[in-house]
N, C-alpha and C positions, 0 to 999 in steps of 0.2 A: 550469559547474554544470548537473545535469542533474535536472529538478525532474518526477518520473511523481506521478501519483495511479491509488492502485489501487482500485475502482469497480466496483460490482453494485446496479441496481434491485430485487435481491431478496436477502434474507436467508441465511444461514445455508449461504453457498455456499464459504466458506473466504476472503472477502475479505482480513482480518485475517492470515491465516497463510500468504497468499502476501507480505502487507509483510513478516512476520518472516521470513520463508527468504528475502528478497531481502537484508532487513538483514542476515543473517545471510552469505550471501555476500559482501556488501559490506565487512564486518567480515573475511572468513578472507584476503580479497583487497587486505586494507592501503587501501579505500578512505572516505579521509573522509566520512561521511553523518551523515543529520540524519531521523529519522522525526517526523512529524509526525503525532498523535494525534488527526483532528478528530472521530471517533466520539464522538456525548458519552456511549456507556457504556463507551470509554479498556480496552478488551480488550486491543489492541498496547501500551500503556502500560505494562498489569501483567505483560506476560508480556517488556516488556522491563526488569523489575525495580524500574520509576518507577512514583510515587506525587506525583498533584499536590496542592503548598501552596496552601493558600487566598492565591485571586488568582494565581497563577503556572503558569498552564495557558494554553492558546490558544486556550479560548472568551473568557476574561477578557479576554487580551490583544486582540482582536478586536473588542471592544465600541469602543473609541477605538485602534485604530492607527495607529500611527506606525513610520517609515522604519528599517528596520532591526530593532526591537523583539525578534522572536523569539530575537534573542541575550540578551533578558534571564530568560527563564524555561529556555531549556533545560539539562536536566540528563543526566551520564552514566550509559548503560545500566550495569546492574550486568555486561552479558557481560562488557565487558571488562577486568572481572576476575573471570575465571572462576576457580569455587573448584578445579577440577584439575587446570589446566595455563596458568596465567594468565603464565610465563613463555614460552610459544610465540608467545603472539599478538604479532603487527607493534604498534610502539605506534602505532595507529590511532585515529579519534575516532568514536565512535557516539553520536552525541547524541539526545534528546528532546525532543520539544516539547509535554508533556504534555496527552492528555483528560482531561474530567471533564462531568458535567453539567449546566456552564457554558456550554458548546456548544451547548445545545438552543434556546437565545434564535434564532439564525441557521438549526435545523434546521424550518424552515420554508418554502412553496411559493414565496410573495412574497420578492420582492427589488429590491431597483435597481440602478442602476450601481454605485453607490458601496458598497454593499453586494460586489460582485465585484469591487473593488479590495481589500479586506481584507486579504486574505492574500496578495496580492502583495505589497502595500504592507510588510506586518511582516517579508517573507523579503528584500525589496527590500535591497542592500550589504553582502548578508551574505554572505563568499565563502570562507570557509572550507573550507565543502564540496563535495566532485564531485558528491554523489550527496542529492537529497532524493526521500524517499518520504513520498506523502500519504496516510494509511488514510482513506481516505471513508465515509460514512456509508449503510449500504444504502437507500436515498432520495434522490431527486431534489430534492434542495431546496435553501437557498440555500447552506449549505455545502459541498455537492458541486460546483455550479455554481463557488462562489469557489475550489474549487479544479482543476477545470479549467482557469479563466480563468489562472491562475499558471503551470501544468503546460505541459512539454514535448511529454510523451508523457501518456494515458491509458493504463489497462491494463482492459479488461473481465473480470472474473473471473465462469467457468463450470461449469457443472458438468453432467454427460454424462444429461441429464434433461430430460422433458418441459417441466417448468416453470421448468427452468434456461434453454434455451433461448430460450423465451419471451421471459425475463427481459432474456436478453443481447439480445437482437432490440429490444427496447424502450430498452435502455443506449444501443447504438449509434444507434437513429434519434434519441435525444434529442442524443446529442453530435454528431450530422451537422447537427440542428437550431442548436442550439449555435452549430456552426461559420461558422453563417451569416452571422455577424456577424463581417468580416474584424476587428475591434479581440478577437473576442474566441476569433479562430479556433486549433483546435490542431494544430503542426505531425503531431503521429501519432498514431495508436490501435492498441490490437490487444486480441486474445482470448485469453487464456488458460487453456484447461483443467485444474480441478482436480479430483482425488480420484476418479479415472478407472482402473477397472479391469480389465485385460485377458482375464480369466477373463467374462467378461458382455457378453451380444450387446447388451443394449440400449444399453450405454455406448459399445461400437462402430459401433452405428446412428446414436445421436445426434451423437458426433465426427465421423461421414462427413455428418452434416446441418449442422453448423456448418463444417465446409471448406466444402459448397454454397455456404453463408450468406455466409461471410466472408474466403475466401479463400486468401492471401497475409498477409491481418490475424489468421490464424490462428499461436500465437503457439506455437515446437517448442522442445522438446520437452513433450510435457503432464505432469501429475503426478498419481503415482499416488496411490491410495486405500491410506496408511499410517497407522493407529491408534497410530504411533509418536509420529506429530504433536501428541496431546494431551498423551502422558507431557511430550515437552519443552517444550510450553507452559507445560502443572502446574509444571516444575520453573524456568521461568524462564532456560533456557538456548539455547544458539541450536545449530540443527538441524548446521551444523557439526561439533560436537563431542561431538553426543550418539555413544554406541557402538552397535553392531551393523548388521546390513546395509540394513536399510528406511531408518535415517535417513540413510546412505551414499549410497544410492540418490537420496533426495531433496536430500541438500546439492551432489550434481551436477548434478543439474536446474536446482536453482536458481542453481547458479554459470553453467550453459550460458544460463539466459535473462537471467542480469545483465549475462553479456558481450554479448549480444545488444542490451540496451537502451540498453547505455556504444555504439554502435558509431556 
């Protein structure tokens, strides 16, 4: 099982919509996955058609966890049973682990140890799935932390901007910081470019300034800046099987970096 959290110290940089285009190839690719909603304003949750019951969300569960647990609240996305072609799809499992405002107890600077066993603990024998994605909470605090600590992989999510950069620059020295603690180190990170468009020198500037930055942890291919992205949010479907060409464009992307992250 391969357990990423997708992760930005700063807001409104598409964190949320690279989980769903991952689920979302993870769903077209027949791979068992499990998104996990720790945002406690649960945006991935609604847009993957779940709605948490009172008490059965994973800030709840989180308060007292225990071994395995997350199998008791998660529910299936509505994609897959898509309302217009729900006989193409692999019978595949996309599961949730729904947000909600419950969350916010943990979105805080303080933490402990025990506090960063949390949500290991609750995913802890639960093997069902190849593929868990963590939507983290834009903040450095103890939620993010616990899900680092769980995570395989991190993914920094960016955006081709002054203050995106910044952002990301701060992500990364925090998770290097992070790493420094071999019990709570992560095997990989990387950067991912979103909402990056090739008609615009400064978005070209800033991508050639995060290659400086980061490498080879520079994460290919990037994605672009398509307004198609919201219509399939709105509608609760996954960027797969939305029609026409921009969301064509980005459900390749997103399948090219999911093979990427399974490797």
């Amino acid at each position: 099982m391969q357990i990423v959290s997708i992760s930005s110290l700063k807001g409104g940089v598409g964190k949320s919509s690279v989980t769903l285009g991952l689920a979302s190839a993870a769903l077209e690719a027949g791979i068992p996955s499990l998104v996990i909603d720790l945002d406690p304003h649960a945006d991935a949750s609604t847009a993957l058609g779940v709605h948490a019951q009172p008490s059965r969300d994973i800030g709840s569960l989180l308060r007292k966890p225990k071994k395995g647990a997350v199998s008791k609240i998660t529910v299936q996305s509505s994609w897959t049973e898509h309302p217009i072609t729900p006989e193409s799809y692999p019978r595949t499992t996309l599961d949730v682990a729904p947000g909600s405002a419950a969350s916010s107890h943990l979105d805080r600077s303080g933490f402990t140890v025990k506090d960063l066993k949390r949500l290991e603990t609750v995913i802890q024998g639960v093997d069902k799935y190849e593929l868990v994605l963590i939507d983290c909470p834009p903040s450095l605090t103890a939620l993010t932390r616990m899900a680092w600590a769980a995570s395989h992989k991190v993914l920094s999510v960016a955006e081709p901007s002054l203050f995106s950069v910044a952002g990301t620059k701060r992500t990364m020295t925090a998770l290097a910081q992070f790493e420094g603690s071999k019990l709570w180190a992560v095997p990989a990170a990387g950067v991912i470019v979103n909402r990056a468009r090739d008609d615009f020198s400064e978005h070209a500037h800033r991508i050639s300034e995060l290659h400086e930055l980061f490498g080879e942890l520079l994460v290919q291919p990037t994605l672009p800046d398509a307004p198609v992205m919201q219509q399939v949010q709105g509608a609760a479907w996954p960027v797969h099987r939305w029609p026409g060409e921009q969301a064509a464009v980005l459900a390749e992307r997103f399948s090219t970096i999911l093979t990427g992250l399974l490797k």
